[in-house]
C-alpha positions in Angstrom: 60.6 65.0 -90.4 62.3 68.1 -91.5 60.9 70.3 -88.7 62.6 68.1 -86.3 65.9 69.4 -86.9 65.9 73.2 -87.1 65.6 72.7 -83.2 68.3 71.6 -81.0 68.6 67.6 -80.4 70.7 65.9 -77.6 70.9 62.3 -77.2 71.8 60.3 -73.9 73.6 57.2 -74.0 74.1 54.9 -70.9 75.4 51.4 -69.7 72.3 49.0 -68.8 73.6 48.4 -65.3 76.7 49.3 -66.0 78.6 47.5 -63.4 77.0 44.3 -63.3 77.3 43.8 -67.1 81.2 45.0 -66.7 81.4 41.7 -64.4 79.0 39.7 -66.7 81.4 40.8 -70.0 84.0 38.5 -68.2 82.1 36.3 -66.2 79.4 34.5 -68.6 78.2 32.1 -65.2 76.4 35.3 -64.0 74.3 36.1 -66.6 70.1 35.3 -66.3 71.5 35.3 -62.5 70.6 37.9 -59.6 73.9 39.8 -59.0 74.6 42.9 -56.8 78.0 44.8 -56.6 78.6 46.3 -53.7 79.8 49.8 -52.4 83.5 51.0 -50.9 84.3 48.5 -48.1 80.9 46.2 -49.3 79.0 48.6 -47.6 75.3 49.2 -49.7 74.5 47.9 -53.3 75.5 50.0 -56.0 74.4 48.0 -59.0 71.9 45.5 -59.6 71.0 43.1 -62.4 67.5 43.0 -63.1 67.1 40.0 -61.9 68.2 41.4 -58.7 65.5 44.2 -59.3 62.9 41.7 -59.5 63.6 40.4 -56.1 62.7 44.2 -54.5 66.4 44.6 -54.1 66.9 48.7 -53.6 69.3 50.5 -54.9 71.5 51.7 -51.5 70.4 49.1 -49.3 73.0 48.3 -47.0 74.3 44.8 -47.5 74.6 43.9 -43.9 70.2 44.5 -43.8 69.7 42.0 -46.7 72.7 39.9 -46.6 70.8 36.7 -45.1 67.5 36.7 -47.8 69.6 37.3 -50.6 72.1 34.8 -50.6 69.3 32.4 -49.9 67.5 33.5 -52.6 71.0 32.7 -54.8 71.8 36.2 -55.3 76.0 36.9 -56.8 77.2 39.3 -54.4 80.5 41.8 -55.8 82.7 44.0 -54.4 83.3 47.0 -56.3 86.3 46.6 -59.2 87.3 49.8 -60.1 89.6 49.2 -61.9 88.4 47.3 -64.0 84.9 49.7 -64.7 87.2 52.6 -65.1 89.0 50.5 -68.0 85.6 49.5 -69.7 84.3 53.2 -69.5 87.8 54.2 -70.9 86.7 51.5 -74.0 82.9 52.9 -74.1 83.9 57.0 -74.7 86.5 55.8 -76.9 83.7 54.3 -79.2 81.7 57.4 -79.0 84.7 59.6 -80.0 85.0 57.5 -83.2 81.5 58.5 -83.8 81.3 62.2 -82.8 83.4 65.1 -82.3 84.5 65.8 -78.6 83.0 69.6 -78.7 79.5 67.3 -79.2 79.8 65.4 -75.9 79.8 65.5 -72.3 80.4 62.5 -70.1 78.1 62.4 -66.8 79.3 59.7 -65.2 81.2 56.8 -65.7 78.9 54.9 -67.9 76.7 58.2 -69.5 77.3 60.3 -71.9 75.3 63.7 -73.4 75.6 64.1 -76.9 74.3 67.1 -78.8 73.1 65.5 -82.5 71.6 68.3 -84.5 74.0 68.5 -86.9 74.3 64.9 -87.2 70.5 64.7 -87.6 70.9 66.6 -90.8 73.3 63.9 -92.6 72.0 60.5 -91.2 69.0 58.7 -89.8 70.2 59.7 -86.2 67.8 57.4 -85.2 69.4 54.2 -87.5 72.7 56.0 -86.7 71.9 55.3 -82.9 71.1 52.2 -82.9 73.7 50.9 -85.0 75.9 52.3 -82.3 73.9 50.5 -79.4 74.5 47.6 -81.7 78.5 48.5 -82.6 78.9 48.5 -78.3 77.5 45.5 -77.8 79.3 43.5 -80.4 82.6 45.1 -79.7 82.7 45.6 -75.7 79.6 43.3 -74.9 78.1 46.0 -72.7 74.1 46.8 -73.5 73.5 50.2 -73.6 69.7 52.3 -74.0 69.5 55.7 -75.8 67.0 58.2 -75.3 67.2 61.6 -77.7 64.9 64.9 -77.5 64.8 67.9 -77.8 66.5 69.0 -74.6 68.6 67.2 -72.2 66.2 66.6 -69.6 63.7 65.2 -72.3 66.9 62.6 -73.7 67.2 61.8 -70.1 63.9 60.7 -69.7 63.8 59.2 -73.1 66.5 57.3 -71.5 64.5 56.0 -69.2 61.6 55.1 -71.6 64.3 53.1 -73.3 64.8 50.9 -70.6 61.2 50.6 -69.4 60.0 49.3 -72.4 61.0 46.7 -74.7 59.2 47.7 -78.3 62.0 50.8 -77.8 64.5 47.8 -78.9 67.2 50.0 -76.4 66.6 53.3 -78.7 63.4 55.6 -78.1 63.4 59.2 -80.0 60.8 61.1 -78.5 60.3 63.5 -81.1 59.0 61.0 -83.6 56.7 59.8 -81.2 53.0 60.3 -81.5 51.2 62.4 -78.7 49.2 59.7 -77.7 51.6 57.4 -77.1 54.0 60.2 -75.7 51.0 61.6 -73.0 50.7 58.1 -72.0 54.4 57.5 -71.3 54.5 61.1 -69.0 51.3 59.7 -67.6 53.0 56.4 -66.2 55.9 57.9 -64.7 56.6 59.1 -61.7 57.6 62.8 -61.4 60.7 61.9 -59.2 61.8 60.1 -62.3 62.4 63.5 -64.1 66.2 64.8 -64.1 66.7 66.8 -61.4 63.5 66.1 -59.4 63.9 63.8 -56.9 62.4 62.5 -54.2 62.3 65.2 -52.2 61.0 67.8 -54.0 58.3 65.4 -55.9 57.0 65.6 -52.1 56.6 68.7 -52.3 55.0 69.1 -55.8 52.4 66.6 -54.7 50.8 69.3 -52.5 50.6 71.0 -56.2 48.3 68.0 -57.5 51.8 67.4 -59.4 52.1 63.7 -59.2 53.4 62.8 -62.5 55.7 63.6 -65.4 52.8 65.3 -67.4 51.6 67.3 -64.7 55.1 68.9 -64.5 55.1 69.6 -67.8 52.0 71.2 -68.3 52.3 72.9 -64.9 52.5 76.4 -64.0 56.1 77.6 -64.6 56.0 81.0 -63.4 53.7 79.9 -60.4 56.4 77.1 -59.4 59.6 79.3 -59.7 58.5 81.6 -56.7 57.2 78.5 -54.8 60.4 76.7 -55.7 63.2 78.1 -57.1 64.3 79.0 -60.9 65.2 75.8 -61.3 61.7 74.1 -61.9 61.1 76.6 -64.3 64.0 75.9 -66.5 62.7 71.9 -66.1 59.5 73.1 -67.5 60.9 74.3 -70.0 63.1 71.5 -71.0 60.5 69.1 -70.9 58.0 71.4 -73.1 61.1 70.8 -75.9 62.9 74.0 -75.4 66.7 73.7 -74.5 67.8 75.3 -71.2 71.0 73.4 -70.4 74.0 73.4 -72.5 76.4 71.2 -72.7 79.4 71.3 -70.6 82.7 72.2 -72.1 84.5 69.0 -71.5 87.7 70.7 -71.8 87.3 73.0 -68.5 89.6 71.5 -66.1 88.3 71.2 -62.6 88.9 73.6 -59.8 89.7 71.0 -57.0 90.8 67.5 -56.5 89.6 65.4 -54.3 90.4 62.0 -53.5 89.0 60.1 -50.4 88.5 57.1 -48.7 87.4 55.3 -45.9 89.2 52.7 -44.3 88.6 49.2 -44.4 88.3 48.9 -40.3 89.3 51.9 -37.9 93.0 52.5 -37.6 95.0 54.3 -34.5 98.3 54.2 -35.7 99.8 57.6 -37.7 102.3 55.2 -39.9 99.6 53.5 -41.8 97.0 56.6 -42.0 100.4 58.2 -43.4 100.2 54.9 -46.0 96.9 56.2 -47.2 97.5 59.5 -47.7 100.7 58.5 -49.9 98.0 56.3 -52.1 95.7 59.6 -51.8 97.9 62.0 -52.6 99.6 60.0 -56.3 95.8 59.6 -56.8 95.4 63.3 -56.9 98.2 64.2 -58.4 97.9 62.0 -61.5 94.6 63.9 -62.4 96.3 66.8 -61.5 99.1 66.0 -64.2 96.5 64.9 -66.8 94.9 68.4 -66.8 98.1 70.0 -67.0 97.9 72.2 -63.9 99.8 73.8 -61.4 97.9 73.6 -57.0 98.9 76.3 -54.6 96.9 74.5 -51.6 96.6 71.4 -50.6 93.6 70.2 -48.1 94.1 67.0 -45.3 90.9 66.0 -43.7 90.7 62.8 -40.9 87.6 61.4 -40.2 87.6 60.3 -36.4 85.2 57.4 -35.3 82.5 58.7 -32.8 81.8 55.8 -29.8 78.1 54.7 -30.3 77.3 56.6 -33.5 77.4 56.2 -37.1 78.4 59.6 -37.8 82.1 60.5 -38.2 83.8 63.6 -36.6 85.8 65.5 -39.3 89.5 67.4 -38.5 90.8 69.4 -41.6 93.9 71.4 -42.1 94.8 73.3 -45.1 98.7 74.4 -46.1 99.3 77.1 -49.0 102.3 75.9 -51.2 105.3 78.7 -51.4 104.8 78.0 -55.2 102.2 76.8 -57.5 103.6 73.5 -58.3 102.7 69.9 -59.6 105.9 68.1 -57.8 104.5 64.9 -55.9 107.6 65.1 -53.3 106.5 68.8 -52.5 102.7 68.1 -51.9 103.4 64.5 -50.7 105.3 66.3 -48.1 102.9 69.0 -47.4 100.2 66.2 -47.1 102.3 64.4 -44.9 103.3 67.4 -42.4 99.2 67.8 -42.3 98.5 64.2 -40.7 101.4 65.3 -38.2 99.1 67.9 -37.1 95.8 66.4 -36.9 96.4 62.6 -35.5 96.1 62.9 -31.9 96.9 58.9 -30.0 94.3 57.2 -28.6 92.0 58.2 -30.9 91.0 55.9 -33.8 90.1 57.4 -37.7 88.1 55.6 -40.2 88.9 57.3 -43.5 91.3 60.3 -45.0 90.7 62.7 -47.6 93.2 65.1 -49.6 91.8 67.7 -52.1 93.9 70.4 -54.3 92.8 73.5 -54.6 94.3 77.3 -56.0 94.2 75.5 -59.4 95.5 77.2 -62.2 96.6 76.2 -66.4 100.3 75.0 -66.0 100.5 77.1 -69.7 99.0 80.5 -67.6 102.3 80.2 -65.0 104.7 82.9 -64.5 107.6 81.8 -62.4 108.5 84.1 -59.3 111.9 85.9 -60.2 113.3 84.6 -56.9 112.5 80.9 -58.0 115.7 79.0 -58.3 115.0 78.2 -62.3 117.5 75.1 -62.9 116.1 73.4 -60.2 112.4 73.5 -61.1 113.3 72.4 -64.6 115.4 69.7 -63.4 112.5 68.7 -61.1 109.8 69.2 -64.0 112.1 66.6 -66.0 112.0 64.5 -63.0 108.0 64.4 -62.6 107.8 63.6 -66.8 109.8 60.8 -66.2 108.0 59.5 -63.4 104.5 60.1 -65.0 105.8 58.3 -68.2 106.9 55.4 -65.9 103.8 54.9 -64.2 101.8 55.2 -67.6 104.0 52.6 -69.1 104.7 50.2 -66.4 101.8 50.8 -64.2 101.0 53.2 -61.0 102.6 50.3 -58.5 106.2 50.5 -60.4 107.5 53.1 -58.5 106.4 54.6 -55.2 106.8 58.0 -53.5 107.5 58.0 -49.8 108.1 54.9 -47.2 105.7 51.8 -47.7 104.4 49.7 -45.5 103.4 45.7 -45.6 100.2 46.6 -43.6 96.7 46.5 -46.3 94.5 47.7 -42.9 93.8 51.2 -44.5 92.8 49.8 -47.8 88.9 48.8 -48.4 87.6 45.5 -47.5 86.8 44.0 -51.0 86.0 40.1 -50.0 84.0 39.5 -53.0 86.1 41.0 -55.5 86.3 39.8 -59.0 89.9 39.9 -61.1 91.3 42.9 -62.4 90.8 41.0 -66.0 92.2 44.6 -68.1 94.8 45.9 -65.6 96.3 43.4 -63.8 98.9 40.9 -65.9 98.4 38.3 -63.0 94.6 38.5 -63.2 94.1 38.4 -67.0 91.6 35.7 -68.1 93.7 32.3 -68.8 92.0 29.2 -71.4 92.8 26.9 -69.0 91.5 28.6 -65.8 88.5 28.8 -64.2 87.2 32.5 -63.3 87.7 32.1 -59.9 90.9 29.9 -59.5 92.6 33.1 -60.1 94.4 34.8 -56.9 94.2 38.9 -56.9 97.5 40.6 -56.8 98.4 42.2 -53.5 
């Protein structure tokens, strides 16, 4: 067992269907039920129970295609609660902190997390260790999670995915302890497109290869496959051999844009609401923006016009360089602002806005031009601290930058949304309500 740990060992833990069991954690009624939560504006399903899975339901499918069968075959249907996910991701890294140091993980999405265990494998039974954490999850946020753990990250990631295919795992499979039997027979049964950073196209491709499988790609031709493919597939081979390729991420890099974007819950014609959206937009950006402490020089408006007849949107875009780096919200709400000015033409009507930062740069790095007026940035600093502390304490709706308007039509059509049960005071679960008596704020 020794030999296992003078290599490299990552772990990946994820959220069973991570959506669905957010709703479930407040909503009980759902469980042992079909449920799907749907996309921005209820477009295509997102999440699905496995009960859902059961019934063939695909992962993408646009709602309006299967609307009919499944609520006839008694499936829940959700709109997206973002809010709410965000909040019970927030609850699931803070967990994981209390169990590893930051440097040793690296969120990849919302509800999965890479964690690098060799030196943990050296003080505990990592694999005890893990699934006393599966088991520490589920009793404190009631959220079931799998882990997979190898020697490399693709291997935890398809560990992973042996976790969740098979029940003897009991949510935790370590593939190093595995014997080679059992492991060849596992690679055997599963799909090649299955393997991180396949895919469906390219397992197309590798099929002309006699590469149908996941043990076909590990035992194929690495060298051979890299000037067919690209390097990529080579480094994959690797991975999957037992040999890390991939590091992980330093969680501390800060990004180098922000985007925020959205389409629109029907398409809209009048410039005073699109202007609405990009307000929302822009505080969205900027609160990121003020989380990783940096400063934008450029800020990027795109409109998405509707094209008659077609599914496919048109895109106008117009960037504006900042006089200085900043992290005001009045200057970029204004810059974002003077942007839709330029690109709304009448008669023509838009069906979603986007705003990214970009020119991004460590607020700690900034020198301040010698012809900036000094007292006015500090005084405008203090200004945006006080703000930011605002909206952290009171909420992101306390206080709002720019004219509002009464009008929801650029927001997303949610009909099937749940409560905000975590974020929202008027939506928090009551003893003497039902779950869906309760009216969601406005």
């Amino acid at each position: 067992m020794d030999k296992l740990y003078h290599q490299e060992l990552f772990a990946l833990i994820d959220i069973n269907n991570c959506y669905v069991s957010c709703e479930r954690v407040f909503n009980p009624k759902l469980n042992d039920k079909p449920v799907v939560v749907l996309s921005n504006n209820d477009g295509c399903v997102i999440s699905r129970s496995n009960e859902a899975k059961a019934l063939n339901i695909s992962m993408a499918v646009p709602w309006h295609e299967i609307e009919r069968d499944a609520l006839k075959a008694g499936v829940q249907v959700l709109s997206s609660n973002y809010p709410l996910y965000a909040d019970m991701s927030r609850r699931f890294f803070e967990i994981l902190g209390e169990h590893f140091n930051d440097h040793d993980l690296e969120p990849y999405s919302i509800d999965e997390c890479f964690i690098r265990l060799t030196s943990y494998a050296q003080l505990f039974d990592i694999e005890q260790y893990c699934r006393e954490l599966v088991k520490k999850i589920a009793q404190w946020l009631g959220l079931p999670c799998c882990i997979g753990i190898g020697y490399s990250k693709t291997q935890a990631k398809l560990a992973n995915h042996f976790a969740k295919k098979r029940k003897s795992f009991n949510q935790v499979c370590f593939l190093p302890t595995l014997d080679l039997c059992s492991l060849e027979g596992l690679l055997l049964e599963t799909p090649v497109e299955e393997v991180w950073g396949i895919g469906r196209k390219i397992s197309k491709k590798l099929q002309h290869y006699a590469i149908h499988n996941s043990f076909d790609l590990t035992f194929a031709n690495e060298h051979y496959l890299s000037k067919e493919f690209s390097v990529l597939i080579a480094r994959t081979i690797r991975e999957l051999k037992g040999q890390s390729c991939i590091a992980l991420d330093d969680p501390t890099l800060p990004a180098k844009n922000i985007l925020s974007s959205r389409s629109f819950a029907k398409a809209l014609s009048q410039k005073e609401i699109i202007k609405q959206a990009m307000i929302f937009h822009v505080n969205r950006v900027h609160k990121r923006l003020m989380q990783q402490q940096q400063l934008c020089a450029c800020i990027h408006v795109s409109l998405y016009e509707k094209v008659p007849k077609s599914p496919h949107k048109k895109s106008h875009s117009h960037a504006i360089g900042l006089q200085y780096a900043s992290d005001d919200l009045l200057i970029l709400n204004k810059a974002a602002l003077q942007q839709i000015d330029v690109l709304f033409e009448e008669n023509k009507k838009y069906v979603k806005v986007a705003v990214m930062l970009s020119a991004l740069h460590p607020k700690s790095q900034h020198i301040d031009d010698l012809w900036q007026p000094i007292h006015l940035i500090q005084q405008r600093e203090e200004l945006m601290k006080t703000l930011y502390k605002m909206k952290h304490r009171y909420g992101s709706d306390c206080i709002q930058i720019g004219y509002q308007s009464s009008s929801t039509a650029w927001k997303m059509k949610q009909l099937h949304r749940s409560p905000r049960y975590t974020t929202c005071w008027n939506e928090m679960l009551t003893i003497d309500d039902s779950l869906f008596s309760q009216k969601p704020c406005k």
